[in-house]
C-alpha positions as CSV (number, residue, x, y, z in Angstrom):
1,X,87.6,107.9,87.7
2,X,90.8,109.7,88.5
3,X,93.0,109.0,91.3
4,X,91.7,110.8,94.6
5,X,88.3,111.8,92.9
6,X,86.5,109.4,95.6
7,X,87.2,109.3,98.8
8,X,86.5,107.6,102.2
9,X,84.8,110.1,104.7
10,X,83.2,108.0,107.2
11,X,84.6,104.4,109.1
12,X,83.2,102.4,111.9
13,X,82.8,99.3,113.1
14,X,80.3,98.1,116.0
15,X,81.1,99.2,119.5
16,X,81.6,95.7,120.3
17,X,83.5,93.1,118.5
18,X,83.7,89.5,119.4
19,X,80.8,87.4,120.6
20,X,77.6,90.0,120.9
21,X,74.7,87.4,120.9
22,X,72.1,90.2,122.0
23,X,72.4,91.5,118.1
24,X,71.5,90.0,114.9
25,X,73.1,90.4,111.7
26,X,70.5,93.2,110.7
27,X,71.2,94.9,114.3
28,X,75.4,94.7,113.6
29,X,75.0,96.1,109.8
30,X,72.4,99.3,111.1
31,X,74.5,100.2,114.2
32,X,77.6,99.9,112.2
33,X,76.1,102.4,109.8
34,X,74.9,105.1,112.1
35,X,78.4,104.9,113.6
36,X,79.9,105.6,110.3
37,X,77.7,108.7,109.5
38,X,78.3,110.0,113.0
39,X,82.0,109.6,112.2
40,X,81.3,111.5,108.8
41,X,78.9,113.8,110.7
42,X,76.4,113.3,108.4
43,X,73.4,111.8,108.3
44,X,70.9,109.2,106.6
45,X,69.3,111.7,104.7
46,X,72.9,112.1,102.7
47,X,72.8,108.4,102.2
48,X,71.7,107.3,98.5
49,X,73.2,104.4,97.7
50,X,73.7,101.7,99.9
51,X,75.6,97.9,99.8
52,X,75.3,94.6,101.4
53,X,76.8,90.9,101.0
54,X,74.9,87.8,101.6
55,X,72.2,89.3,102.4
56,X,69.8,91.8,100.2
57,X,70.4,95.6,100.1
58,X,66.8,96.7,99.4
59,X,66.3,95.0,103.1
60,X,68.7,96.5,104.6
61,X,67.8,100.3,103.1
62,X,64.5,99.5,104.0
63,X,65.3,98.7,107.5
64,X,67.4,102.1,108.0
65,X,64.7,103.9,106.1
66,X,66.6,105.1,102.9
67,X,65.4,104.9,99.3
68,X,68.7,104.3,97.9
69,X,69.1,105.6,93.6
70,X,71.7,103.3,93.3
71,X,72.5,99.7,95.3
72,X,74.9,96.7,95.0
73,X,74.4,93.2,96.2
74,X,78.0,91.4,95.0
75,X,78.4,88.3,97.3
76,X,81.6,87.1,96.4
77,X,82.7,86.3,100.3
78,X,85.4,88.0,101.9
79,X,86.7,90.3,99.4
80,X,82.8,91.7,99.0
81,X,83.2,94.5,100.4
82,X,85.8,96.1,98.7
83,X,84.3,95.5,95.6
84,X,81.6,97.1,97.0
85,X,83.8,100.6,97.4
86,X,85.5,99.9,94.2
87,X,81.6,99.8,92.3
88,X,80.4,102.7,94.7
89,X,83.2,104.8,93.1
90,X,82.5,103.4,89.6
91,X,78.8,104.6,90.5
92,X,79.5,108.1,92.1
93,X,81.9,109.1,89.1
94,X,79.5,108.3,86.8
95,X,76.8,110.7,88.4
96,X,74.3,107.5,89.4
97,X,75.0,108.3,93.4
98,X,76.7,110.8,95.5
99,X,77.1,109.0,99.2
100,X,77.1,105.4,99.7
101,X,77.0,103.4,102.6
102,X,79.3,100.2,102.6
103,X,77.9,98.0,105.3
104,X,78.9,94.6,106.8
105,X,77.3,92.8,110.3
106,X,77.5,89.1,110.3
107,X,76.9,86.8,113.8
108,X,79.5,84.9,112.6
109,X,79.9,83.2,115.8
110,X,76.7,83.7,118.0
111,X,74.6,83.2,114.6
112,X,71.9,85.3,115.6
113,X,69.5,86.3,112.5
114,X,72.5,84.6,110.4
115,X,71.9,84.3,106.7
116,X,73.0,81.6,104.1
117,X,76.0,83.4,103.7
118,X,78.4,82.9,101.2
119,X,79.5,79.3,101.6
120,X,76.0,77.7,101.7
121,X,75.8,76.2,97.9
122,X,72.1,74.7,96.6
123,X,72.5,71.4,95.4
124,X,72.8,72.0,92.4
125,X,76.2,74.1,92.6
126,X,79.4,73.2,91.3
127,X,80.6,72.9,94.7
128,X,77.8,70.7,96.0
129,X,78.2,68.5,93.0
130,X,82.0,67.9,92.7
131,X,83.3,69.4,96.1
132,X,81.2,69.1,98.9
133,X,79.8,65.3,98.0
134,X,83.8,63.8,99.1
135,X,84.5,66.0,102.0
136,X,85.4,69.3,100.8
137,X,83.1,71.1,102.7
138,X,84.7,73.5,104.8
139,X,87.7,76.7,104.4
140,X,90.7,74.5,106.6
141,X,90.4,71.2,104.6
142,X,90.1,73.1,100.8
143,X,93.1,74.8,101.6
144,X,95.2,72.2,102.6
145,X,97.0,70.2,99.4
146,X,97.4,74.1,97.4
147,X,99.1,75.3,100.2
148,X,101.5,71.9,100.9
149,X,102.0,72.1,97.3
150,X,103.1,75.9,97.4
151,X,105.4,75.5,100.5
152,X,107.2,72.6,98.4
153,X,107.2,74.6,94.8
154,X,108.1,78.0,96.3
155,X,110.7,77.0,99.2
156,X,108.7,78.5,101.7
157,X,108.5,76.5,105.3
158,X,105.6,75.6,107.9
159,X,108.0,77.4,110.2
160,X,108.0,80.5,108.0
161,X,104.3,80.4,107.8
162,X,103.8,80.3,111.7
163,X,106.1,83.3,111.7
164,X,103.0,85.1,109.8
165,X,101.0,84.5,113.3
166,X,103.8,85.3,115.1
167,X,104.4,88.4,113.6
168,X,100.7,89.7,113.5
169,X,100.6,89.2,117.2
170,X,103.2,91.6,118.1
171,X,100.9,94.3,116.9
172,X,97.5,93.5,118.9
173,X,99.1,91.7,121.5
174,X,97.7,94.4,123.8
175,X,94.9,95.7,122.0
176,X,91.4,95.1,124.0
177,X,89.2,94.6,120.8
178,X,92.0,92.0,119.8
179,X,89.4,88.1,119.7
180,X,92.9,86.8,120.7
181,X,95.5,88.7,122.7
182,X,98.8,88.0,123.8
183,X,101.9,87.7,121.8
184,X,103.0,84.2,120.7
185,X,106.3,82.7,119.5
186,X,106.3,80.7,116.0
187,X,106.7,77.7,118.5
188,X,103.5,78.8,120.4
189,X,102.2,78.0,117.0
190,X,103.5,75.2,115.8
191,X,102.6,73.6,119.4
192,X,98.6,74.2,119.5
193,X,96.5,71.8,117.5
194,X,96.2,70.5,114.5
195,X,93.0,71.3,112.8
196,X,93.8,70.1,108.9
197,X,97.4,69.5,108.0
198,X,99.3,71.9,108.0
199,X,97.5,74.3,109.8
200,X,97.4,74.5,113.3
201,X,94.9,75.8,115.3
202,X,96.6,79.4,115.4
203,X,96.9,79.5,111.8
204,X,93.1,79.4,111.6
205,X,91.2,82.7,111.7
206,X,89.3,83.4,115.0
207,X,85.5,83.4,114.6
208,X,83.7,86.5,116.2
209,X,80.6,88.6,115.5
210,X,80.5,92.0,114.7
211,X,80.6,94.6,112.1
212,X,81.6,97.9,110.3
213,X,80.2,100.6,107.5
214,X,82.3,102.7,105.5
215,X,80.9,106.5,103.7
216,X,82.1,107.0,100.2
217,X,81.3,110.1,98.5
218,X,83.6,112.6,96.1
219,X,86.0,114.7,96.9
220,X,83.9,117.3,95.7
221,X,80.7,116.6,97.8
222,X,83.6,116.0,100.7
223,X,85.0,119.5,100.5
224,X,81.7,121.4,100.1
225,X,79.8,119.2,103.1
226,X,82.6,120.3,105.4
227,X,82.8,116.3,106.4
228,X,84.2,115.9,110.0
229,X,87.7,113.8,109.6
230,X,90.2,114.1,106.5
231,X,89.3,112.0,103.5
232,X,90.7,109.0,102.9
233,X,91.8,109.4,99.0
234,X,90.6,105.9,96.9
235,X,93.9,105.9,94.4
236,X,93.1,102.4,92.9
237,X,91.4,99.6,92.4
238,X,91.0,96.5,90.9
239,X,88.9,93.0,90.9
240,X,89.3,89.5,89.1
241,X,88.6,86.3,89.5
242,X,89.4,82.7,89.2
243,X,88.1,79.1,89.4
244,X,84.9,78.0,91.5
245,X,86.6,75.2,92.7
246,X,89.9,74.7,94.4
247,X,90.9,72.0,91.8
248,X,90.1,73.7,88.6
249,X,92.4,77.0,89.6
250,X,95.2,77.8,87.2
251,X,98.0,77.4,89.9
252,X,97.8,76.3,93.4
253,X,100.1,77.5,94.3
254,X,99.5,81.4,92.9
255,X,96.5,83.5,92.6
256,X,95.8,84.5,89.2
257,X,92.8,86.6,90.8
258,X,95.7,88.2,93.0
259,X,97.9,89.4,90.3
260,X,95.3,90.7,88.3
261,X,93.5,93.0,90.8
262,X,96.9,94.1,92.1
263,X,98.0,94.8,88.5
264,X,94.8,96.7,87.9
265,X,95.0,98.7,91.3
266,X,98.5,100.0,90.6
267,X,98.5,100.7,87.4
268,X,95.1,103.1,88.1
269,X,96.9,104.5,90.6
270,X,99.6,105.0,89.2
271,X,102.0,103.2,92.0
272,X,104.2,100.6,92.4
273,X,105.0,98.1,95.5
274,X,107.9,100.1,96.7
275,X,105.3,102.9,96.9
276,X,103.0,101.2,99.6
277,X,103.9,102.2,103.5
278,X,101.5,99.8,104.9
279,X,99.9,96.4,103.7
280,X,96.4,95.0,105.2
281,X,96.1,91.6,103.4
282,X,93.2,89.3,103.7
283,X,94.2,85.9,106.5
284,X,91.1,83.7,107.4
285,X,94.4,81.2,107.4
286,X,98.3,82.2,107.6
287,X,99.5,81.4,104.3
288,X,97.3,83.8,102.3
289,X,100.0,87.0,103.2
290,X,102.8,84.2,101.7
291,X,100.9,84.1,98.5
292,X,99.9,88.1,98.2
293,X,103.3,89.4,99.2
294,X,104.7,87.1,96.2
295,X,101.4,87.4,93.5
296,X,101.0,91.7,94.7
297,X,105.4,92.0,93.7
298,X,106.3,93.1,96.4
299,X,109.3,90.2,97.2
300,X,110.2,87.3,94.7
301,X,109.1,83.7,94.6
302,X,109.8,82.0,97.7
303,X,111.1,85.1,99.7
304,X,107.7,85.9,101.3
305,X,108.4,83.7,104.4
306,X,111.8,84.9,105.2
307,X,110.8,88.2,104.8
308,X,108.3,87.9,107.7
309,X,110.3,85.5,109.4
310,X,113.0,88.2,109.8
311,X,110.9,91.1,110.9
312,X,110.5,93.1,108.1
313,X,106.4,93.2,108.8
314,X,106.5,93.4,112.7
315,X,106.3,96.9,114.4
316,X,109.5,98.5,113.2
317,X,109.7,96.8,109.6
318,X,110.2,98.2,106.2
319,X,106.3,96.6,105.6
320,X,103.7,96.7,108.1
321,X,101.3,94.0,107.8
322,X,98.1,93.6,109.1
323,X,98.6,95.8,111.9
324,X,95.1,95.0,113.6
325,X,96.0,91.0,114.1
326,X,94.5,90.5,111.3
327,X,91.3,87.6,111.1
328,X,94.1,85.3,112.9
329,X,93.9,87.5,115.7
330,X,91.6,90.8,115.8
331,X,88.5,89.5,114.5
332,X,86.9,87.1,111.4
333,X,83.3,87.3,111.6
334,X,82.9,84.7,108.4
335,X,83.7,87.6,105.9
336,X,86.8,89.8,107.0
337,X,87.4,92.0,104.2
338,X,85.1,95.1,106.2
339,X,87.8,94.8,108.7
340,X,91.2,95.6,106.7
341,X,90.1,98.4,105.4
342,X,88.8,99.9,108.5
343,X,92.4,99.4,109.8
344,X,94.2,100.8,106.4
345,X,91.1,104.0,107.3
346,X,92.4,104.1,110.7
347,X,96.3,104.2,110.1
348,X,96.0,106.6,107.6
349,X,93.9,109.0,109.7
350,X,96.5,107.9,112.6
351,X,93.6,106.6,114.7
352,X,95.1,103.0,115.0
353,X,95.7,101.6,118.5
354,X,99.5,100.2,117.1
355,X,99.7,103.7,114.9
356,X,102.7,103.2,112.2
357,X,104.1,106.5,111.8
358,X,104.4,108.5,108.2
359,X,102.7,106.6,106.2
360,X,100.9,107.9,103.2
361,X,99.4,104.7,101.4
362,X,97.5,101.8,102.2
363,X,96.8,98.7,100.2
364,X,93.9,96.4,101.2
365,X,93.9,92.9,99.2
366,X,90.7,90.8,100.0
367,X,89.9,87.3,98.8
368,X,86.4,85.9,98.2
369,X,86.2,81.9,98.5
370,X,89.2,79.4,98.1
371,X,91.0,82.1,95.9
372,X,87.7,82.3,93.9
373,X,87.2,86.1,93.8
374,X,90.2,89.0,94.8
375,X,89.8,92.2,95.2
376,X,92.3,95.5,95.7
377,X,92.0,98.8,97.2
378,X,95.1,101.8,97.7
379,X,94.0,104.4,99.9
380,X,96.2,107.6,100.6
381,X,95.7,110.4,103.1
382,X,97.1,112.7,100.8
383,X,95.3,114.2,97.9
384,X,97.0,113.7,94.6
């Protein structure tokens, strides 16, 4: 696959975000998808390839009546969904599909219709047997002693780390599909409630329902369908990924499955950090854009939380960074990858409600798990 031969035509979420218990997780995924066709102005008849996490594909192209060629079940968590774009590519350049629908619904918080999902483990699992069985069952308490360790090894501060929250609330203070709105002060953070030490109850992702489909297709198929909004250009992409269980990774206090996809996205696309305008980075909890602004290169070790902590991600920075809220404010329906890259879409179409002017590249870094799986995409609006 070259640089810019695949491209993003079509991005939607659901009209509602938030809690919608009047829709099941089937319901979110189809109504997500016909709003990403209509924003393609295509239709389901264009469709032959189709993705889903947790739950199976075949069901859901059932469901919207399509006979997909080609279909890709990956359940990795979070980060599924960008591995879905990053196989759908694979698959279109290699002539097995020509459109794909990437979909994502989950009643994360209503838990209508709701699926196993990724973190529901058989008995049998690694996690069951050597995680689960003392207490480890849940995303707040796993990430607790890696992320203690990596504010002591890197130099980072809990301060610096509410200043991620912070930060992210300046851009959807105001912004009505926001879960939580407002702007809050690092103190505002450090004063709500402890949920597993060190985070705080605003350092936890919000938990909502909804969800969002993206249409991938070649730049080809793009140009000669007359699609309705600009292409996104996909310019690289990468995956990787590390230990099952939070106690077997490499370093705590460093994603190995970071650097790697990173590495691999760059170098396909040909790119460096200093080449990126705007950042969407993966936050179910506030340290995880500490780790990806060190592992992804683009400050040193232990400068990540001053660099937030001055401003250099708010609205008027050198970086924006998650410029929807992110999952600690916007929305986090269990599995929030869907959600960053509908924002990178929208900010590079300049469709986004706190629109960062000029930019020219996105880069979307997901995580799957407790730094199990990674995953990263660069979008550009210009063709290269």
């Amino acid at each position: 696959m070259r640089p810019g031969d695949i491209v993003i035509v079509g991005a939607a979420e659901t009209e509602e975000l938030g809690v919608i218990p009047d829709m099941s997780e089937l319901d979110l995924r189809a109504a997500a998808a016909h709003a990403a066709l209509a924003d393609a102005g295509l239709s389901m008849a264009d469709v032959d390839g189709i993705t889903c996490a947790a739950e199976s594909p075949i069901e859901m192209a059932h469901y919207l009546g399509l006979t997909p060629t080609w279909y890709d079940g990956t359940s990795v968590g979070g980060c599924s969904f960008l591995i879905h774009v990053r196989h759908a590519a694979a698959a279109i350049s290699a002539g097995l599909c020509e459109t794909v629908l990437v979909l994502h619904g989950e009643s994360g918080r209503s838990k209508v219709g709701k699926g196993g999902g990724f973190m529901a483990k058989s008995p049998s699992s690694m996690q069951a047997q050597f995680q689960n069985l003392y207490g480890l069952a849940g995303p707040p308490n796993m990430f607790t002693l890696p992320v203690k360790r990596f504010l002591e090894k890197s130099g980072n501060t809990e301060e610096q780390m509410a200043a991620v929250v912070a930060a992210q609330s300046a851009w959807s203070a105001d912004n009505p599909r926001a879960f939580r709105k407002g702007e809050v002060s690092v103190q505002d953070v450090l004063d709500s409630p402890i949920i597993a030490y060190p985070f705080h109850k605003l350092e936890c992702c919000v938990v909502t329902d909804g969800g969002g489909a993206l249409v991938v297709t070649s730049r080809r198929l793009a140009e000669s369908r007359g699609v309705v909004k600009p292409p996104v250009y996909v310019l690289g992409t990468g995956e990787a990924a590390d230990a099952p269980l939070v106690h077997d990774l490499e370093d705590a206090t460093s994603s190995k499955a970071f650097r790697i996809s990173s590495e691999l996205a760059f170098r396909e696309a040909g790119l460096r950090p200093s080449d990126i305008d705007h950042l969407m980075v993966y936050d179910a909890f506030a340290h995880l854009p500490l780790y990806a602004l060190e592992d992804l290169g683009f400050v040193g070790r232990g400068e990540s939380g001053a660099f937030i902590a001055e401003g250099r991600t708010r609205p008027g920075g050198e970086l924006p960074l998650n410029t929807n809220g992110g999952g600690l404010r916007y929305t986090h329906t269990g599995m929030y990858g869907m959600f960053a890259m509908q924002e990178a879409v929208r900010q590079l179409r300049g469709e986004a409600f706190s629109q960062v002017e000029g930019i020219t590249t996105s880069l979307v870094q997901g995580v799957g798990g407790m730094f199990t799986a990674a995953a990263t995409l660069i979008f550009s609006n210009e063709a290269p």
